[in-house]
C-alpha positions as CSV (number, residue, x, y, z in Angstrom):
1,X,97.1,263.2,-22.7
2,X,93.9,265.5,-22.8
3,X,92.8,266.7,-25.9
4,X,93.9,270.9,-26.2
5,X,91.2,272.5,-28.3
6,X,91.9,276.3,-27.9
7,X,89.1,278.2,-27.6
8,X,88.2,282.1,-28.2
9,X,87.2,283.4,-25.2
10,X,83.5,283.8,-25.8
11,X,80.8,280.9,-27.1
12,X,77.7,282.7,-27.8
13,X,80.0,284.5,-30.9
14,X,80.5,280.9,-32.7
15,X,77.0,280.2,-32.5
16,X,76.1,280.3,-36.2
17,X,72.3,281.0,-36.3
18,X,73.5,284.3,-34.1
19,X,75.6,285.7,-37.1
20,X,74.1,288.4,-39.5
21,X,74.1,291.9,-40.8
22,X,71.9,292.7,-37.8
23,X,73.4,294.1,-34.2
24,X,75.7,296.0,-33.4
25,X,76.4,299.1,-31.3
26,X,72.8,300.7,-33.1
27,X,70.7,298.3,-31.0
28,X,72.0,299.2,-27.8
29,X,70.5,302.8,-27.5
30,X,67.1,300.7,-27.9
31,X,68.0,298.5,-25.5
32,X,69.6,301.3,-23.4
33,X,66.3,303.1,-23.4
34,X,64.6,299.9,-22.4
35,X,66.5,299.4,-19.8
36,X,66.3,302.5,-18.4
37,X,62.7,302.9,-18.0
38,X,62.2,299.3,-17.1
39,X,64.1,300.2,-14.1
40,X,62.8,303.8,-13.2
41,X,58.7,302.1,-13.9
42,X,59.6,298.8,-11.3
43,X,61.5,300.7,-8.6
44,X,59.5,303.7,-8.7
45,X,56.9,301.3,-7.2
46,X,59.3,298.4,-5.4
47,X,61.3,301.0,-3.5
48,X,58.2,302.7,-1.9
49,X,56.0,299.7,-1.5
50,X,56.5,298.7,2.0
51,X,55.3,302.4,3.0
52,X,52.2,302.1,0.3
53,X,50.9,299.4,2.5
54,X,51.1,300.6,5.7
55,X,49.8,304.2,4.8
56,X,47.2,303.3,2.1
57,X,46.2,299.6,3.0
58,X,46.4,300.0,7.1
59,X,48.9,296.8,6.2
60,X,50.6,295.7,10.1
61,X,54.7,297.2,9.4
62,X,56.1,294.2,10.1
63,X,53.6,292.5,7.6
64,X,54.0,294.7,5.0
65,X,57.8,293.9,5.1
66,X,57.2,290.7,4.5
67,X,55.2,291.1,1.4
68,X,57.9,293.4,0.4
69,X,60.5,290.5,0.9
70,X,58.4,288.2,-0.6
71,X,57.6,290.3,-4.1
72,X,61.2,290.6,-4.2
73,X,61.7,287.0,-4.0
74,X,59.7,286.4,-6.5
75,X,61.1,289.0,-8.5
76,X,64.1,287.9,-8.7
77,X,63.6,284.3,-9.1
78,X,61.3,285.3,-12.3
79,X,64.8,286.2,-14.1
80,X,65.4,282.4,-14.1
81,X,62.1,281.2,-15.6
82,X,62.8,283.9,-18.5
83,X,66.1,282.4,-19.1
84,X,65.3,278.8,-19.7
85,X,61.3,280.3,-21.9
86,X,63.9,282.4,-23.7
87,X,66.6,279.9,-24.9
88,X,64.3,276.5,-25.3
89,X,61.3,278.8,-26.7
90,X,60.5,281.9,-27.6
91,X,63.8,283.9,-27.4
92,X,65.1,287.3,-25.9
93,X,63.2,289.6,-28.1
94,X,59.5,287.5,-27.3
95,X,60.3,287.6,-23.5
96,X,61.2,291.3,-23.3
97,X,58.5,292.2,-24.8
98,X,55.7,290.6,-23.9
99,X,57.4,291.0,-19.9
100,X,56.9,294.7,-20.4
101,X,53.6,294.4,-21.3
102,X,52.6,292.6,-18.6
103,X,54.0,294.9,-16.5
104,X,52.9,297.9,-18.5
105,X,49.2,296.3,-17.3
106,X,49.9,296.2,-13.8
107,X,51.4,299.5,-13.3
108,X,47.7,300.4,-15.2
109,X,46.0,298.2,-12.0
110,X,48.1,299.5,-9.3
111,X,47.8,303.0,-10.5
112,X,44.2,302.5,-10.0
113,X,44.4,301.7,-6.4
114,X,45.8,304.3,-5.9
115,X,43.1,306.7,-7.4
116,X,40.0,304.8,-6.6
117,X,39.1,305.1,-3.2
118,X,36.7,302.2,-3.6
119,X,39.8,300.1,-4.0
120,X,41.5,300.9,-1.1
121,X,40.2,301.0,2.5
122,X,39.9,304.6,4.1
123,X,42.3,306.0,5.7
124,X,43.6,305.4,9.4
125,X,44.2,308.3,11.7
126,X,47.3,308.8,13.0
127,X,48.2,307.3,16.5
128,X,45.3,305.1,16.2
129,X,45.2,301.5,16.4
130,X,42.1,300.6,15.1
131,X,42.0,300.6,11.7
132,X,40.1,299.4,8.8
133,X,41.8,296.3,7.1
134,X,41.0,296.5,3.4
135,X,38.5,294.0,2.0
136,X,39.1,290.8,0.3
137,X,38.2,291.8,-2.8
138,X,41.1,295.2,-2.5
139,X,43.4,292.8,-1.6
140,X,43.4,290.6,-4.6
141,X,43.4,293.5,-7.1
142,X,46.6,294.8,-4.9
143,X,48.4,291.7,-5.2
144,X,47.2,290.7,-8.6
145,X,48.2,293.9,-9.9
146,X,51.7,293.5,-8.0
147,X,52.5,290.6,-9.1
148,X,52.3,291.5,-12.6
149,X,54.2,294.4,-12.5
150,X,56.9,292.5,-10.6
151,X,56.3,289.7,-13.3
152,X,56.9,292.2,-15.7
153,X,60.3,293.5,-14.0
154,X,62.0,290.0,-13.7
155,X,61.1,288.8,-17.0
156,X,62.3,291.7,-19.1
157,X,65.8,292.8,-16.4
158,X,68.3,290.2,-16.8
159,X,67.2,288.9,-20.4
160,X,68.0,292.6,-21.8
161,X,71.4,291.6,-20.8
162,X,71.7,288.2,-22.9
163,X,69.7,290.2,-25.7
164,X,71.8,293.4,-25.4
165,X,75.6,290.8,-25.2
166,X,74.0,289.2,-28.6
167,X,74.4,291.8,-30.3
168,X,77.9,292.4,-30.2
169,X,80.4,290.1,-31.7
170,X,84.0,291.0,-29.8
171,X,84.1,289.6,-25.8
172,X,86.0,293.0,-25.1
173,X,82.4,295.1,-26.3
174,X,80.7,292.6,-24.5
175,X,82.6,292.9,-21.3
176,X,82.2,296.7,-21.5
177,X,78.7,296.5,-22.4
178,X,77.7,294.7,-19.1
179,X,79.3,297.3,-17.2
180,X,77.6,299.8,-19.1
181,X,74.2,297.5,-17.8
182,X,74.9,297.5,-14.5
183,X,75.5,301.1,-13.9
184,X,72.5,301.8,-15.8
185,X,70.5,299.5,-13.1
186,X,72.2,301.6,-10.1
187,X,71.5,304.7,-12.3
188,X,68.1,304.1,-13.1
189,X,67.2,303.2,-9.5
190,X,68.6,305.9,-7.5
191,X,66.7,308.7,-9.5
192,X,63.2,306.3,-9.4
193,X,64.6,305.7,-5.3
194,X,64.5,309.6,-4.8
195,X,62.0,311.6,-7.7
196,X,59.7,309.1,-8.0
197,X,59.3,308.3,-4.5
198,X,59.2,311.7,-3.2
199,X,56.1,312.4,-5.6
200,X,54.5,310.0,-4.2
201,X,55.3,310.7,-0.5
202,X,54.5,314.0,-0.9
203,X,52.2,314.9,-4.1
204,X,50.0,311.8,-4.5
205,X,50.5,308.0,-5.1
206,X,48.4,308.1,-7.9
207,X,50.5,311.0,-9.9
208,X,54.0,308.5,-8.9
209,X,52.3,305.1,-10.2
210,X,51.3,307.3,-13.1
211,X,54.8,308.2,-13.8
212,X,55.8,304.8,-13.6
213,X,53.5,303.4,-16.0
214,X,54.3,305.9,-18.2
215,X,58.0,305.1,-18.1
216,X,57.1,301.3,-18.8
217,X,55.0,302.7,-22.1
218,X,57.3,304.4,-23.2
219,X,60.4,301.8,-22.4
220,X,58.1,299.4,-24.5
221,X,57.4,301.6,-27.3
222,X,61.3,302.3,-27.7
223,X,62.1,298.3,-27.7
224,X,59.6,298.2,-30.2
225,X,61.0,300.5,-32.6
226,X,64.3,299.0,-32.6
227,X,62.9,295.4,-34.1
228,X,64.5,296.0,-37.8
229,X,67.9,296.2,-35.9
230,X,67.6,293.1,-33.7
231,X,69.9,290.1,-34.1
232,X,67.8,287.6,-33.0
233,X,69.4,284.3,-31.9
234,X,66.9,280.9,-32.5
235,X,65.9,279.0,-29.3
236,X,68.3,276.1,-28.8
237,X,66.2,274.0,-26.0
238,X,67.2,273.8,-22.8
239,X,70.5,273.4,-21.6
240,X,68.9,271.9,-18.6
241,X,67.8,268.9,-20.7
242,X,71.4,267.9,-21.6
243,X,72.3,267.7,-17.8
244,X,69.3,265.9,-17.1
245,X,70.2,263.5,-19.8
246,X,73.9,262.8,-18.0
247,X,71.9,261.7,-14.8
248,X,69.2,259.5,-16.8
249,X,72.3,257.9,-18.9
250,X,74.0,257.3,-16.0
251,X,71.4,255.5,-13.8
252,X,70.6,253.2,-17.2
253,X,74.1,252.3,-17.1
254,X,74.5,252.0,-13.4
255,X,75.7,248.4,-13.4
256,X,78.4,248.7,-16.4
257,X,81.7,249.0,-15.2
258,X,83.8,251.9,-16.0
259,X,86.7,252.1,-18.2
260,X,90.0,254.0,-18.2
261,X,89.9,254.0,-22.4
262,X,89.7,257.1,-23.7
263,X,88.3,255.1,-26.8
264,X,85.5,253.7,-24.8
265,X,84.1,257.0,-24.1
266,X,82.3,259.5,-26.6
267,X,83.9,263.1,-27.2
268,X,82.1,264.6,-29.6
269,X,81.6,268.2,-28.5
270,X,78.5,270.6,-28.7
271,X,80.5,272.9,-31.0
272,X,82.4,275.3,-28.0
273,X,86.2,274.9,-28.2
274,X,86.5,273.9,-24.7
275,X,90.0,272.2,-23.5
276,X,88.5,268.2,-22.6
277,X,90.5,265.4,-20.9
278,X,90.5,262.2,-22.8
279,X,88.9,260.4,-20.1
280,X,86.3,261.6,-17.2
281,X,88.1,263.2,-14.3
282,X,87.2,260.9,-11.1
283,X,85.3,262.9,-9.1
284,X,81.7,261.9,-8.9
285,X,82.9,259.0,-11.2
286,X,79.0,257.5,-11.6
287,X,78.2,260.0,-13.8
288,X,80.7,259.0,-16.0
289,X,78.7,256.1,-17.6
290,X,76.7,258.4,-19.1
291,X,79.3,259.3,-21.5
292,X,80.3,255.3,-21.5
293,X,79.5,254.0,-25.5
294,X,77.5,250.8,-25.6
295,X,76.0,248.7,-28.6
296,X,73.4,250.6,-30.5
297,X,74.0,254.0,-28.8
298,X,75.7,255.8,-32.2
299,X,74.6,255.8,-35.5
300,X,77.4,254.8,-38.6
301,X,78.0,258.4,-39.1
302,X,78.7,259.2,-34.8
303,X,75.9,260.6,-34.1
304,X,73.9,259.8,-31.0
305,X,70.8,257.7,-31.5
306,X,69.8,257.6,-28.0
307,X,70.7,260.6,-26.4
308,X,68.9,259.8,-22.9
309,X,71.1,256.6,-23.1
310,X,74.4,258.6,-24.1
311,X,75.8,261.8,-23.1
312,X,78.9,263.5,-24.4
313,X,81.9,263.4,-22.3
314,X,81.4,267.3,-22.2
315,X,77.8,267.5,-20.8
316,X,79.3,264.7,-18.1
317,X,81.6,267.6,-16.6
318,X,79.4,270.5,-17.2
319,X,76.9,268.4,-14.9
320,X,80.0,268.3,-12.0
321,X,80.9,271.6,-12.6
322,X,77.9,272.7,-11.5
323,X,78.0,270.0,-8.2
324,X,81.1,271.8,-7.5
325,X,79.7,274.9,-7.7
326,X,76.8,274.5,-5.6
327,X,77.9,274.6,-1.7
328,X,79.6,278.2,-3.0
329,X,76.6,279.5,-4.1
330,X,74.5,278.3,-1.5
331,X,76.8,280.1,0.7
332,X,75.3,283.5,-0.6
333,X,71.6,282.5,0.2
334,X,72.5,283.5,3.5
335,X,75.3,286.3,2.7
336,X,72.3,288.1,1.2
337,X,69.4,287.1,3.4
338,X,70.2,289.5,5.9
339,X,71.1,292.6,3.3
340,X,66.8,291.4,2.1
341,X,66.0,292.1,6.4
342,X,67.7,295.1,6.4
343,X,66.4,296.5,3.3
344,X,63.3,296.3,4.9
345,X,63.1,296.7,8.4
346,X,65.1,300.0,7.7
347,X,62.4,301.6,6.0
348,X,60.8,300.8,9.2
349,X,63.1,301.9,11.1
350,X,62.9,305.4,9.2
351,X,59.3,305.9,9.4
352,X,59.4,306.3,13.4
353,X,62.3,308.5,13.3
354,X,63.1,312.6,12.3
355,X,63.8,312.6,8.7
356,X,63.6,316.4,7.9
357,X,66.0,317.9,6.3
358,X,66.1,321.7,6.9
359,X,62.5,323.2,8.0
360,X,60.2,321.9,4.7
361,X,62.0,318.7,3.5
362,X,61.1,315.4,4.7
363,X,63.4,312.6,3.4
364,X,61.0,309.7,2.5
365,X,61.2,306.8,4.2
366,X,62.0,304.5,1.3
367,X,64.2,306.5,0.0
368,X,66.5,306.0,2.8
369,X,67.9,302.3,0.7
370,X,69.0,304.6,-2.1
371,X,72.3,305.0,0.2
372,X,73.0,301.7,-0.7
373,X,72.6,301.8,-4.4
374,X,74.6,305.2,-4.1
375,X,77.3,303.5,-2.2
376,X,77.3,300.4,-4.4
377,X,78.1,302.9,-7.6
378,X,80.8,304.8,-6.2
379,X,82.8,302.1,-4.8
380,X,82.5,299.6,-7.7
381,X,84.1,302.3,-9.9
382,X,86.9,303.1,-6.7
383,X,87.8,299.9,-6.8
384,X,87.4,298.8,-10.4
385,X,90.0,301.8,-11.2
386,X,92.5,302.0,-7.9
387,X,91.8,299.0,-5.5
388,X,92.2,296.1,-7.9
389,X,94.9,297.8,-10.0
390,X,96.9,298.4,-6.8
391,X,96.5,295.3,-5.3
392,X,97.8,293.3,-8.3
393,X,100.7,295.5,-8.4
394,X,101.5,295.2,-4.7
395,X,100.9,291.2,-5.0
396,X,101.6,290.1,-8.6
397,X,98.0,288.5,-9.0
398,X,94.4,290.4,-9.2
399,X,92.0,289.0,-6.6
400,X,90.0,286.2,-7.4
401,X,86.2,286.0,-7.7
402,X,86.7,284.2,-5.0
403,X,88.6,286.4,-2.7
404,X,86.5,289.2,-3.7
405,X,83.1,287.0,-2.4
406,X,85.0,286.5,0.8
407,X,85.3,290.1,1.3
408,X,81.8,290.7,1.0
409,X,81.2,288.5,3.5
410,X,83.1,290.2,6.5
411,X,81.5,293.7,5.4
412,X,78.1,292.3,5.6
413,X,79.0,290.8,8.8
414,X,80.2,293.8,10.2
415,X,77.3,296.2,8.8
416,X,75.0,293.8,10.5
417,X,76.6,294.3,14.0
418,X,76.9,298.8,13.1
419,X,72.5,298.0,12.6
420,X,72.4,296.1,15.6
421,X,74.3,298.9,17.7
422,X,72.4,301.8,15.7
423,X,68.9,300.3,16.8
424,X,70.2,300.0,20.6
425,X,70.4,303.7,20.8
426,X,67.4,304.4,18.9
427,X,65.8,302.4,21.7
428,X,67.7,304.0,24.2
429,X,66.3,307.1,22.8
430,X,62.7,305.6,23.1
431,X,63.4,304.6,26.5
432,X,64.3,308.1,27.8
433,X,60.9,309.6,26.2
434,X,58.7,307.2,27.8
435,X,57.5,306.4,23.6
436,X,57.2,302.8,24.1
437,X,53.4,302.6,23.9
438,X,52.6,305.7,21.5
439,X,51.8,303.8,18.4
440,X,53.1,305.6,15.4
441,X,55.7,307.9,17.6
442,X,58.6,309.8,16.0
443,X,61.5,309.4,18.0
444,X,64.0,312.0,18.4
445,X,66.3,310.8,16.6
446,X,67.7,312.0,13.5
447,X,67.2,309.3,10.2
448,X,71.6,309.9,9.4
449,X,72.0,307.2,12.1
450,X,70.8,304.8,9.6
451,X,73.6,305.7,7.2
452,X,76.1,304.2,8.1
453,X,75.0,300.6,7.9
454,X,73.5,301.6,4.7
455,X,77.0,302.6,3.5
456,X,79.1,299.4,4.7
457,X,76.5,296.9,3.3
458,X,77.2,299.1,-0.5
459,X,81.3,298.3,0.2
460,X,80.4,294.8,0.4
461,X,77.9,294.7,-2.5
462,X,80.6,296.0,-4.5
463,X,83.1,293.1,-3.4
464,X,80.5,290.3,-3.7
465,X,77.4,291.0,-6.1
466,X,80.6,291.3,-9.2
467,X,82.5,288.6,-7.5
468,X,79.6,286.3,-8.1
469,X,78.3,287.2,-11.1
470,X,82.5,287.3,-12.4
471,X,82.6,283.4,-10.9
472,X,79.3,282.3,-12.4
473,X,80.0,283.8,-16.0
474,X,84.2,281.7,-15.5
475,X,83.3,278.4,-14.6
476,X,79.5,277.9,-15.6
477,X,79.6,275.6,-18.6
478,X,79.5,277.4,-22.2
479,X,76.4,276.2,-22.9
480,X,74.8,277.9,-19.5
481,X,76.5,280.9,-20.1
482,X,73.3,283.0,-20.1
483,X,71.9,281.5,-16.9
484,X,75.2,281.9,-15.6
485,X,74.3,286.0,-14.9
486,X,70.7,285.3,-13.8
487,X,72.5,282.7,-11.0
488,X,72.8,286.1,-8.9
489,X,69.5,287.3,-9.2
490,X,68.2,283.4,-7.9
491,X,70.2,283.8,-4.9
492,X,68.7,287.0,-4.1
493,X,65.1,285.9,-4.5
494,X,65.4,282.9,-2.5
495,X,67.1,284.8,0.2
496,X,64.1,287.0,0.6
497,X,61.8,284.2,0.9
498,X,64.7,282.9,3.5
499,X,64.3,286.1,5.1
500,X,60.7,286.5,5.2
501,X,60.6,282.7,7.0
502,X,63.3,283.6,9.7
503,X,61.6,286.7,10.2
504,X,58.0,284.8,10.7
505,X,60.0,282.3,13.5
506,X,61.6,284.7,14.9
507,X,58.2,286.7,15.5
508,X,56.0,283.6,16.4
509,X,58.6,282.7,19.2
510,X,59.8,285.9,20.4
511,X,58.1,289.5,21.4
512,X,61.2,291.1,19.6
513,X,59.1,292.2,16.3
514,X,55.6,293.2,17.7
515,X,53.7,295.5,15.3
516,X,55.0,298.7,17.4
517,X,58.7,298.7,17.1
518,X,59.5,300.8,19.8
519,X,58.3,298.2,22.1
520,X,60.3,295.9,20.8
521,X,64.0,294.5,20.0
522,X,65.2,294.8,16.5
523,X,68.8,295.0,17.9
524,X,68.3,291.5,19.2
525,X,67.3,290.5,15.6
526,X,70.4,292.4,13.8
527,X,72.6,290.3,16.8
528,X,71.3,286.9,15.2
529,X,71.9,287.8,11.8
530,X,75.7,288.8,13.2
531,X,75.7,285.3,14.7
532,X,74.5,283.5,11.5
533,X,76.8,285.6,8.9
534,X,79.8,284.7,11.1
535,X,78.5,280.7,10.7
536,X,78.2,281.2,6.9
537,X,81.5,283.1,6.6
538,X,83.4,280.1,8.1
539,X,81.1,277.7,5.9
540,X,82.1,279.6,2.7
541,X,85.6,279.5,3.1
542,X,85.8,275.5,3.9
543,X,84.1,275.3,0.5
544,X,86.0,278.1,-1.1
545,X,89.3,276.5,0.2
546,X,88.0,272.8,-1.4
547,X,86.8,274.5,-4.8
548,X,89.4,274.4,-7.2
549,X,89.0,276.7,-10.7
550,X,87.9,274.5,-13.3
551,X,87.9,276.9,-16.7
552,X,91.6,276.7,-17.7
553,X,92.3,279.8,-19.7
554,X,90.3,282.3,-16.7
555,X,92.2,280.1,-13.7
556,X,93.6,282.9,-11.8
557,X,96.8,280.9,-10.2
558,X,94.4,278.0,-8.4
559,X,97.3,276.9,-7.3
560,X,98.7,278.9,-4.6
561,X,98.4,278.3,-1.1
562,X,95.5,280.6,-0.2
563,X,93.6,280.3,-3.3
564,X,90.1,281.9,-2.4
């Protein structure tokens, strides 16, 4: 008989060293104000940095999307690393703010190199194809000055959102509070994707870097001033320890043989309510002998006394829940890999085509991705108020993170193959000009071709980014809760450094992505990544199929027939 412990539906509110007169809905127009020009002061820069490159650093195009793909790799894996300082060290309030100083620092840098020509080579004439490469010395103050802004951005984004969740009490204000952050993101980066980008397309780079380090001043000053309202939570150490522990216990004990007592194993819980079976469930049963008592491994008043000898039953299946989880969200490395190449190459794709609008406005070429974010907005709201409700009036049952996943993953598929036939006719359209080698060339071709693609990949972001980050936030153990968010944001980085690799072999064994695109075959690119999603689709369901809900109280009918 499993032990029933009924639980409230959120952790972080039992915690007792989070509990004090402090919080509450006051400290979230600090943090709202944070937020918001966090995110205008990073993308301002990030959306328009592939185009920086190539127009003020005579950066290759294909080149300077992969330093794009790579800074937002790194970006979004630094969300992670903030996570685990933040919880075993210095907390949410330390990180924020000295992340937004860092970054307040390198928006400083980068705003130089933009106003100094002596940091920046000169200019290239246009049509020509023998530049000026910039020195060694620009280059490191580029990317030194990068990298701390982006530093800055993934240190201070997602731990606003564990800081912000802290200081509410109720899981209903919580739950509405992270909607209320993620609109803010979309929010905050459409207007930095459009003003700030067309001030610095077409009134100077230096005035637009300048805007954004003043929006990072000023978001820091605000955070600042809302100190005396904080609740600030102590740093616990890292979760991460605890599961390391289970696998250290359990190779020490490798040779003992395992028992089918629920008196032989040790229950005592980390303080979260959570329903526990009496004995270890048998899947990846050597773990189990980390939470198998021997001689000397409690003290008289059950305690541990040698806690990288013994592991609570608890910490045991937190560390499988997390095996379980894995080959799911492995499978959205490469659902989002090929959203990272399109982000990119687009803007490309955009620069060598007609993007006026009327007779005196030129759409930047950056902003072109704000089509997504736009998209993204409107739909998670369609669906979030007539989609969902519908279909769980239609069916009886709301769709499951899951189900919701799998979506995406046909929508990204099929925006891949709408790029893939969009490129085709912009070639077609280079063909029947005779533009092939006329290096910088507009092609006749209007930039609205793009949207479409744009559009469907914002449906599926809509289905999958909240699917994940729904799934993660369910069945991560309590105790990882706050990295549970931040999961997302780790996919996403490592599938820009996925995407900056396939993009490197494709171009080292192919003439598909030479540094003229109209000479070469994007569409043949957009066909792989077609190819590959349609592989990873059919890998996600066999593991969404084998993956059964493991948090009890959230289990959405696991039991069904099609359970995904």
């Amino acid at each position: 008989m499993a032990e029933s412990k009924k639980v409230p539906g959120d952790t972080e509110a039992q915690m007792s060293d989070s509990v004090s007169k402090k919080g509450g809905l006051i400290t979230l127009f600090f943090i709202a104000g944070t937020l918001s020009g966090v995110m205008l002061s990073g993308f301002g820069w990030l959306a328009n940095l592939i185009v920086y490159l190539v127009e003020e650093f005579n950066v290759p195009s294909i080149s300077a999307t992969q330093i794009s793909n790579v800074v937002h790799g790194c970006m979004n894996l630094i969300p992670i690393l903030g996570a685990i300082i933040s919880d075993s060290y210095l907390g949410t309030f330390s990180v924020v703010a000295i992340s937004s100083f860092i970054s307040s620092l390198g928006m400083i840098m980068l705003t130089l190199t933009a106003k100094l020509s002596s940091l920046k080579p000169p200019p290239c004439e246009t049509g020509s194809s023998l530049c000026q490469t910039p020195s060694k010395v620009q280059l490191a103050i580029l990317y030194v000055s990068i990298a701390m802004a982006s530093a800055g951005l993934g240190g201070s984004r997602y731990t606003l959102a564990t800081m912000g969740a802290n200081q509410l009490d109720k899981p209903k204000d919580k739950e509405t509070f992270f909607n209320w952050f993620f609109f803010t993101i979309f929010a905050s980066c459409i207007i930095s994707s459009t003003a700030i980008v067309y001030v610095e397309d077409s009134i100077s780079w230096e005035l637009g870097y300048g805007i954004c380090f003043a929006a990072n001043f000023v978001a820091l000053a605000i955070f600042l001033a809302g100190h005396q309202f904080y609740r600030r939570d102590k740093p616990r150490g890292s979760p991460f320890t605890g599961l390391l522990r289970v696998v250290v216990a359990a190779v020490w004990k490798r040779k003992l043989v395992l028992s089918s007592r629920s008196e032989d194993y040790y229950h005592e819980h980390d303080g979260t309510n959570k329903v526990m079976p009496a004995t270890p469930k048998r899947s990846f049963r050597f773990l189990n002998r980390a939470a198998l008592k021997t001689e000397g491994d409690i003290y008289s008043d059950g305690s541990i006394a040698r806690p990288w000898k013994l592991c609570t039953l608890q910490q045991v299946e937190d560390l499988k829940t997390l095996i379980r989880l894995f080959p799911i969200w492995s499978s959205g490395i490469f659902l989002t890999t090929p959203i990272a190449i399109q982000s990119s190459i687009t803007v490309i794709q955009a620069l060598s085509m007609d993007r006026h609008l009327g007779s005196n406005f030129k759409i930047p070429a950056a902003s072109i991705v704000v089509v997504v974010l736009i998209s993204s907005s409107i739909f998670v709201a369609l669906f979030d108020r007539f989609l969902f409700p519908t279909w769980q009036k239609l069916i009886g049952r709301p769709l499951t993170p899951l189900q919701r996943i799998g979506v995406g993953h046909v929508i990204n598929v099929l925006s891949m193959a709408i790029s893939a036939l969009v490129e085709s006719k912009r070639l077609e359209t280079v063909h029947a000009h005779h533009l092939e080698a006329q290096h910088g060339a507009i092609v006749p071709m209007l930039v609205w071709w793009l949207f479409p693609q744009l559009v469907v990949v914002g449906i599926g972001d809509a289905f999958h980014f909240p699917g994940q980050v729904a799934l993660y936030y369910q069945e991560f153990p309590a105790s990882l809760r706050t990295t549970a968010t931040a999961m997302v944001s780790l996919v996403v980085g490592i599938a820009f450094y996925v995407s900056t690799a396939l993009v490197d072999l494709i171009r080292n064994v192919t003439g598909w992505l030479p540094e003229n695109i109209n000479s070469g075959r994007l569409d043949n690119l957009y066909w792989i990544l077609v190819t590959a999603g349609a592989l990873n689709f059919i890998y996600f369901l066999v593991c969404a199929k084998l993956y059964k809900y493991q948090n009890i109280e959230k289990e959405v009918d696991a039991t069904s027939s099609f359970d995904i």
